[in-house]
KOLMILUM-655798 format. One line per field, with one value per residue (C-alpha): residue number from 0; x, y, z. Coordinates in steps of 0.2 Angstrom, whole numbers, plus 5000, padded with zeros to 4 digits. Layout:
<nodes>
n = NUM:...
px = X:...
py = Y:...
pz = Z:...
</nodes>
This chain:
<nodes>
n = 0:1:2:3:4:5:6:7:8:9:10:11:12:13:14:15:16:17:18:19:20:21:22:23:24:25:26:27:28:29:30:31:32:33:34:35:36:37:38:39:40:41:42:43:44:45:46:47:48:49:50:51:52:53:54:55:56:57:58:59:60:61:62:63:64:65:66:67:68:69:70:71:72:73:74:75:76:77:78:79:80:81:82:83:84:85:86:87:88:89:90:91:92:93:94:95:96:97:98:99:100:101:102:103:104:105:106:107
px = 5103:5084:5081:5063:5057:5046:5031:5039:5055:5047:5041:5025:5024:5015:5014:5005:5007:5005:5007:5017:5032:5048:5063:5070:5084:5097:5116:5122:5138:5141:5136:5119:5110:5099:5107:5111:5104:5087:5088:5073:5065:5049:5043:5027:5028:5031:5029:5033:5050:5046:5054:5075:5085:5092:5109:5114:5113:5123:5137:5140:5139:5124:5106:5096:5082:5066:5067:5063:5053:5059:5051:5055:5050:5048:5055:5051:5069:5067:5062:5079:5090:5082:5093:5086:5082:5074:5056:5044:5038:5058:5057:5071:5068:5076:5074:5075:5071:5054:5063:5069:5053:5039:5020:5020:5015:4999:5005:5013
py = 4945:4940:4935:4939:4931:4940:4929:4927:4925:4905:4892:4885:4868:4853:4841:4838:4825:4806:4811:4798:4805:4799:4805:4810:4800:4813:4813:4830:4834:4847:4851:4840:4836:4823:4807:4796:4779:4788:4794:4784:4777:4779:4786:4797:4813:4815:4834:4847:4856:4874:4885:4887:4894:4881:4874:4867:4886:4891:4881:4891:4909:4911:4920:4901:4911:4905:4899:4877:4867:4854:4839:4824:4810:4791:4777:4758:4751:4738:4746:4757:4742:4725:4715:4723:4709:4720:4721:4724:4741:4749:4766:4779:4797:4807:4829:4833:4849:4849:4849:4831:4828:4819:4813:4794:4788:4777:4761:4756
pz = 4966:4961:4942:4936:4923:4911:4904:4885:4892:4898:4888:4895:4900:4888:4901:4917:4930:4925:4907:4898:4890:4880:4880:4863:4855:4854:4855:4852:4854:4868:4885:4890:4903:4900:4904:4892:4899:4898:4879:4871:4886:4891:4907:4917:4923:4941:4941:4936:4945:4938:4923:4923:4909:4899:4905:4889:4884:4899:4896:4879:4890:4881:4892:4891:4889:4886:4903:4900:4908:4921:4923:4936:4926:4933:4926:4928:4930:4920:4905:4908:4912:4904:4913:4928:4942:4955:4961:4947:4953:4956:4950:4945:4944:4933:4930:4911:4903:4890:4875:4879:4881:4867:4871:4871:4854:4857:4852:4866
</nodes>
């Protein structure tokens, strides 16, 4: 079965690629799928996946329309993990939904 989507049933996107993001310091309780050793961090836009309904909405048996953003969104390791001893340029990617997502702040 095909799902159409119709336009105000999808949030549009806020970032492009290369944009610097952070992800919001949240910790609700629940069904989430943004992973926790990412909360906080600050990472660039990779791409953008496409729109999905929300899974955290989903969860609940609930439509998850608007349909949310998904991102893949790079990471330097070591600003993930401090204690990281890789190389310098070690990247981890991560797919989390737009409404995890804030522009960076310019004072970093």
């Amino acid at each position: 079965m095909q799902v159409r989507s119709r336009r105000r049933d999808v949030v549009s996107p806020r970032f492009l690629a290369g944009d610097r993001v952070k992800v919001r310091a949240a910790y609700p309780i629940g069904h989430v799928r943004t992973p926790y050793y990412v909360r906080g961090k600050h990472g660039i836009i990779e791409r953008l996946c496409g729109a999905f309904a929300n899974p955290e909405e989903l969860a609940y048996a609930r439509s998850g329309l608007p349909a949310q953003p998904l991102y893949r969104v790079r990471f330097f390791q070591r600003d993930v993990w401090p204690d990281y001893s890789g190389e310098s340029a070690d990247v981890v990617e991560v797919e989390i939904y737009q409404h995890w997502l804030e522009p960076e702040e310019d004072s970093r």
